[in-house]
C-alpha positions as CSV (number, residue, x, y, z in Angstrom):
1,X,119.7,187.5,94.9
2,X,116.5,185.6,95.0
3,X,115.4,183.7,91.8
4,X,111.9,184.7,90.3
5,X,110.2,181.8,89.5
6,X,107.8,183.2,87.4
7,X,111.0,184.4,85.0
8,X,112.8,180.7,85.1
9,X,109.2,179.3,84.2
10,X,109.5,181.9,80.6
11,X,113.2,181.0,80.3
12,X,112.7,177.2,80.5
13,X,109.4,178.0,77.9
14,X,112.3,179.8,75.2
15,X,114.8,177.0,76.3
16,X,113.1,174.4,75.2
17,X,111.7,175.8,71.8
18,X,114.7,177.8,70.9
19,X,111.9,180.7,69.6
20,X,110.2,183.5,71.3
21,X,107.2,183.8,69.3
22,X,106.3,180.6,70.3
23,X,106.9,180.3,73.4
24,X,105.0,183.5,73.9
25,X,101.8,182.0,72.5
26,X,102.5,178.8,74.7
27,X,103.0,181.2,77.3
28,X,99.8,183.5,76.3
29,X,101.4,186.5,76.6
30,X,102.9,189.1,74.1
31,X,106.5,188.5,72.9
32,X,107.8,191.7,73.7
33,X,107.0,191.7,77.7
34,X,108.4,188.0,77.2
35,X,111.8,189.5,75.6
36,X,111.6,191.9,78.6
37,X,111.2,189.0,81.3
38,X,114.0,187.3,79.8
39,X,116.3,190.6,80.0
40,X,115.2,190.9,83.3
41,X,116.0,187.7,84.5
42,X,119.5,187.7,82.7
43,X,119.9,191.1,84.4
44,X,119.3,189.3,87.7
45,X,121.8,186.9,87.1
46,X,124.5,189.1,85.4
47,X,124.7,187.0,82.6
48,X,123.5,186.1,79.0
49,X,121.3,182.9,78.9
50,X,120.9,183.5,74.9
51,X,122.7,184.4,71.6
52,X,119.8,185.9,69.4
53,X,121.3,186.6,65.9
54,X,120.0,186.7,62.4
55,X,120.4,182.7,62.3
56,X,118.0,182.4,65.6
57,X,118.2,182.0,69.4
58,X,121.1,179.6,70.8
59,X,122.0,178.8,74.4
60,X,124.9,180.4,76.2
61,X,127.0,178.0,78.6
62,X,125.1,179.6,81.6
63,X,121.7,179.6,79.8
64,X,122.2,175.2,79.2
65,X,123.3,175.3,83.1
66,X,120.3,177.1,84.1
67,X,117.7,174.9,82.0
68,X,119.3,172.1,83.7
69,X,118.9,173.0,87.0
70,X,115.2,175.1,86.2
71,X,113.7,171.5,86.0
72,X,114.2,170.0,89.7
73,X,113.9,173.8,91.1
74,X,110.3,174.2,89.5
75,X,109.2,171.1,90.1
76,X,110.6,171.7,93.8
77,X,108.6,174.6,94.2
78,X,105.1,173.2,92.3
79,X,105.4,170.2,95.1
80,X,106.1,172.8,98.1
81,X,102.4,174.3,96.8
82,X,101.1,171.2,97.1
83,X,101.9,170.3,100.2
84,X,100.8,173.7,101.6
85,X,97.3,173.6,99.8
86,X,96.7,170.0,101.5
87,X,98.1,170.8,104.5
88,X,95.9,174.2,104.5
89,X,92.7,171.7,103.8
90,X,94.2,169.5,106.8
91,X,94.4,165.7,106.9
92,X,91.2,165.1,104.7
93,X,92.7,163.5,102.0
94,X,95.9,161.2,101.1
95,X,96.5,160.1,97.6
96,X,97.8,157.0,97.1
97,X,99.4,155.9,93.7
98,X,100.1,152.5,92.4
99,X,101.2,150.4,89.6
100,X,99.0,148.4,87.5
101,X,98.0,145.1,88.7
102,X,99.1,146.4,92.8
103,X,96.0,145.9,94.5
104,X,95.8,148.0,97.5
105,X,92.0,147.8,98.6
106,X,93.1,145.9,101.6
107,X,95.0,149.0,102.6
108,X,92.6,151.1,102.0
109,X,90.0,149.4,103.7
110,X,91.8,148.8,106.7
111,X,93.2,152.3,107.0
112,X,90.0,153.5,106.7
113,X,88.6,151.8,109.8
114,X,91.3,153.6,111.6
115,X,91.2,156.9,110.1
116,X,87.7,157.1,109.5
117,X,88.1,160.8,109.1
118,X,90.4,160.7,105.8
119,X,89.5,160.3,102.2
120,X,91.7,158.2,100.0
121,X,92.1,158.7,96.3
122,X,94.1,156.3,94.2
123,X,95.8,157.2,91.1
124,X,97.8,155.2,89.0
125,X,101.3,155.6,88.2
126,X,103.5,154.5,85.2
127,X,107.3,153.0,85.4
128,X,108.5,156.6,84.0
129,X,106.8,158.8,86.1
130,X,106.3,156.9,89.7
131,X,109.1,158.0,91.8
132,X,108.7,161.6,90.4
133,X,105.1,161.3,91.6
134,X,106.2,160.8,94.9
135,X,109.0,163.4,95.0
136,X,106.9,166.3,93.4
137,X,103.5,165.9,95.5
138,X,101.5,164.3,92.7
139,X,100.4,161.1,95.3
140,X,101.7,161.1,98.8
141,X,102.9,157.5,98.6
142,X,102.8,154.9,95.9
143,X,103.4,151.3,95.8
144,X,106.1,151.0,92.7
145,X,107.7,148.5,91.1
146,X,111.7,148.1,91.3
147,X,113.9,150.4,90.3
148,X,113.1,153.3,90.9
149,X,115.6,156.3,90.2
150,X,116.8,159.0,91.9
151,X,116.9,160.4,95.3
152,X,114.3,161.9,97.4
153,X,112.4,158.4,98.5
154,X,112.1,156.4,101.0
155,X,111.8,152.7,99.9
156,X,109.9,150.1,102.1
157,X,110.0,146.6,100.0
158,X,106.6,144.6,100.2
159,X,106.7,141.3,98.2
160,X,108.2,139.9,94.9
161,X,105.9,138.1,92.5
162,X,107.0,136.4,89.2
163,X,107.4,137.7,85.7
164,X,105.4,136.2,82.8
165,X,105.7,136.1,79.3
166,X,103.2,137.9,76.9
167,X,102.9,136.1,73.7
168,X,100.6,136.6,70.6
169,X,98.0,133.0,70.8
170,X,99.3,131.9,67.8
171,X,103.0,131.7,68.7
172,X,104.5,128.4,68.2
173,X,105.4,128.9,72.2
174,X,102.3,129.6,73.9
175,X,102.0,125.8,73.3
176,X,104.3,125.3,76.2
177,X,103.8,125.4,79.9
178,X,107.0,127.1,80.5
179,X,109.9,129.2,78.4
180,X,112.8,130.3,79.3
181,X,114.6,133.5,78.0
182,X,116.9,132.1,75.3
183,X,113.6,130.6,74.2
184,X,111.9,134.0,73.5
185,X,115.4,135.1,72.3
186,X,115.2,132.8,69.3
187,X,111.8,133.0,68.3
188,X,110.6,136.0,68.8
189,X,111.5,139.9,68.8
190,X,111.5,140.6,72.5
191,X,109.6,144.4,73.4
192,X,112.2,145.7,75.4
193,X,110.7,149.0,74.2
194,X,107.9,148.2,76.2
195,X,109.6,147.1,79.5
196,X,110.6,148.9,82.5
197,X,114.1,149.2,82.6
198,X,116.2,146.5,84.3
199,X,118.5,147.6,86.6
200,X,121.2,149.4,85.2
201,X,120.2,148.9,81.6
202,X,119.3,150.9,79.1
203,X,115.9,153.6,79.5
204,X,112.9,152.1,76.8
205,X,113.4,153.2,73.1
206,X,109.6,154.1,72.4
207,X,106.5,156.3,74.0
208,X,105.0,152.9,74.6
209,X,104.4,152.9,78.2
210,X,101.4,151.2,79.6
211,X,99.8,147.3,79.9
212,X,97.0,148.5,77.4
213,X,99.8,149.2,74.9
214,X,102.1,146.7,75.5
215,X,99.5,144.0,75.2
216,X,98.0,145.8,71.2
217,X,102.1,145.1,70.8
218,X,101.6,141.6,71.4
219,X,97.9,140.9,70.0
220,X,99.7,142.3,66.6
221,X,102.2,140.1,66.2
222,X,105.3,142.6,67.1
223,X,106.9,140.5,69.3
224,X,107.0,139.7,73.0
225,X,106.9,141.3,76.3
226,X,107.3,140.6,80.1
227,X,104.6,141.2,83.1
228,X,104.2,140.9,86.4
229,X,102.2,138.2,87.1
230,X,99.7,140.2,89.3
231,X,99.2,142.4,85.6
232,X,98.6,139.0,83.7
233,X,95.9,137.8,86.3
234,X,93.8,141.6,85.9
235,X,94.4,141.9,81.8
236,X,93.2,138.7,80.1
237,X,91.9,138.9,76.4
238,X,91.9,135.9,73.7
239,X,94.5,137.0,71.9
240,X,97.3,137.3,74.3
241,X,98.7,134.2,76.3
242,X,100.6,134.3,79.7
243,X,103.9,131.5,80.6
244,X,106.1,131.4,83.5
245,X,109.6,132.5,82.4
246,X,111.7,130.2,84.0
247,X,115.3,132.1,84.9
248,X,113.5,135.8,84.5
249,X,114.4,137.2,87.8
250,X,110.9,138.2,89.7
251,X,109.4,141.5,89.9
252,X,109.9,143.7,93.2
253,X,107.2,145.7,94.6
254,X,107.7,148.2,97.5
255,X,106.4,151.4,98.7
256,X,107.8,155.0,98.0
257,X,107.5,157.7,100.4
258,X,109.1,161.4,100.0
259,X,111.9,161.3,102.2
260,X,112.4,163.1,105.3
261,X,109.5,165.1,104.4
262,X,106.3,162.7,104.0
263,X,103.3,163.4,106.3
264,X,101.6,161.6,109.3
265,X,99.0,160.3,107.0
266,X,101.3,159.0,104.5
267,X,103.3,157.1,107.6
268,X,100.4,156.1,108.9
269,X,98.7,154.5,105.9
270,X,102.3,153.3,105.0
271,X,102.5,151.4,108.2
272,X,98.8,149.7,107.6
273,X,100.0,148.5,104.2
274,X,103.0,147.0,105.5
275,X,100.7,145.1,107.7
276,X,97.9,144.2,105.3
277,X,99.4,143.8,101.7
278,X,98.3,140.3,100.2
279,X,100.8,139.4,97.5
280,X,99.1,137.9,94.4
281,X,99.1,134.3,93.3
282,X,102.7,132.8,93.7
283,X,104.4,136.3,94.9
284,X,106.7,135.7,97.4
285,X,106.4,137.8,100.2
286,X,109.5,140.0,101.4
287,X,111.6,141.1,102.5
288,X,115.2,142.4,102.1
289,X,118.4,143.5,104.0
290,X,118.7,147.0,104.1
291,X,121.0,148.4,101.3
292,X,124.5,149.8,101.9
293,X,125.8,153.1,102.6
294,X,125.7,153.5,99.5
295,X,122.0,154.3,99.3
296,X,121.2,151.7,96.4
297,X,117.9,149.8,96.0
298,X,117.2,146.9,97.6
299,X,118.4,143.6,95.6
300,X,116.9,140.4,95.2
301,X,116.2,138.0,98.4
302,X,119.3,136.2,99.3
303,X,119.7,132.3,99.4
304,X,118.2,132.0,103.0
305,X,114.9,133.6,101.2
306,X,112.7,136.4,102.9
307,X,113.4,137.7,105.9
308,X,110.8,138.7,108.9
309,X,112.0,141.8,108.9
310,X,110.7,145.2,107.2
311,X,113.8,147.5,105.6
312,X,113.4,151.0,104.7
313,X,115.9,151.8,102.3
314,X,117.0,155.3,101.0
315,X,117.1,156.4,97.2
């Protein structure tokens, strides 16, 4: 029995609110033919996905295992339609996202004079949503910044650049040169809220999630944050000052394409910007072993530093 996707896309809308009024006005269709889509579906699936009483609408066992899985299979089927609508308009256009302070004009440039043909858009990305970019059709590649989580990507490493610290003017340590971590440790609240994610650690505890917002953060005295330094050299403003962090291990940039499944543009252009990339300032340029069987992300350099080689690893 084949799913109707139209169906999961009501049952994830009463899912997530608990309340079929609302999600009928979400929705913008009448509650009753919403009640009977959801009786439909259940009737597909030979089972209950709700427990509607005089107290409200819960979840049945099946009906949490369903919203679980309606996520990835939606978001399957919205990048399947995109792919089809751009392959359907041919190889006129790539989009290319990125992270802020990754400048990829060279790449664009130089794949230009090669595919004179194709238009590229940019669009930026954010820590929390650029591998999910890639996977779902959004951009057809996008240069990230390490980790990035899940599976469905290709990972090409590019270059590693150093991480700064972002302190308010008038901190007693933006008189220094140089900090170190227990340094910002003991003087300041460090915005970990505002931080991708290190490897491993916990996911950010607040909707802050850009430069622009991390830096009001800073400017207002709430503490202290980390940046790339290529994001340090593009967002200057008198309020907010930039030191090296002496033991902060560096950021990682690379590029993410779909795997298995990314086009002969996104190859194509992928291959120019492995050629053409120009690390900012101090970045270090490249690049790693390939990861293990086990499919992790590439780790720091080891002691013999970067390698000539290009790995693509597998997420």
């Amino acid at each position: 029995m084949d799913l109707d996707l139209r169906k999961v896309r009501y049952f994830v809308a009463v899912a997530e609110r608990l309340h079929f009024s609302r999600a009928a006005e979400e929705l913008l269709i009448a509650q009753p033919a919403l009640s009977r889509q959801i009786r439909a579906l259940e009737k597909d699936l030979g089972t209950a996905l709700f427990v509607r009483d005089s107290h409200g609408v819960e979840l049945t066992a099946a009906g949490r295992q369903l919203l679980d899985d309606a996520g990835p299979l939606l978001a399957a089927a919205d990048a399947a339609r995109r792919r089809v609508d751009r392959a359907a308009r041919g190889d006129g256009t790539l989009v290319v996202g990125f992270r802020a302070g990754i400048t990829v004009t060279g790449a664009v440039r130089a794949f230009a004079v090669s595919h004179p043909g194709t238009r590229v858009e940019v669009r930026r990305v954010e820590w929390d949503d650029q591998a999910d970019a890639v996977r779902d059709g959004r951009v057809d590649l996008a240069f990230v910044r390490l980790p990035v989580t899940g599976p469905g990507l290709d990972v090409r490493p590019l270059y590693r650049e150093p991480r700064m610290a972002a302190l308010p003017a008038a901190h007693p340590l933006a008189a220094r040169d140089a900090v170190t971590r227990a340094d910002l440790g003991a003087q300041a609240e460090i915005l970990h809220l505002c931080t991708d994610p290190e490897p491993g650690g916990a996911p950010p505890l607040s909707a802050v999630r850009t430069v622009e917002e991390k830096l009001e953060y800073v400017a207002a005295g709430r503490g202290v944050t980390y940046l790339p330094l290529s994001a340090t050299l593009l967002y200057r403003r008198p309020d907010v000052v930039y030191r090296p962090v002496a033991d902060l291990p560096p950021d990682e940039v690379a590029l993410a394409t779909a795997a298995g499944r990314a086009s002969r543009l996104a190859e194509a252009f992928a291959a120019t910007a492995l050629r053409t990339i120009v690390p900012p300032g101090a970045a270090l340029p490249v690049l790693q072993e390939p990861a293990g069987d086990d499919g992790g992300q590439p780790g720091p350099a080891g002691d013999d530093g970067p390698t000539d080689r290009v790995a693509v690893t597998r997420s």
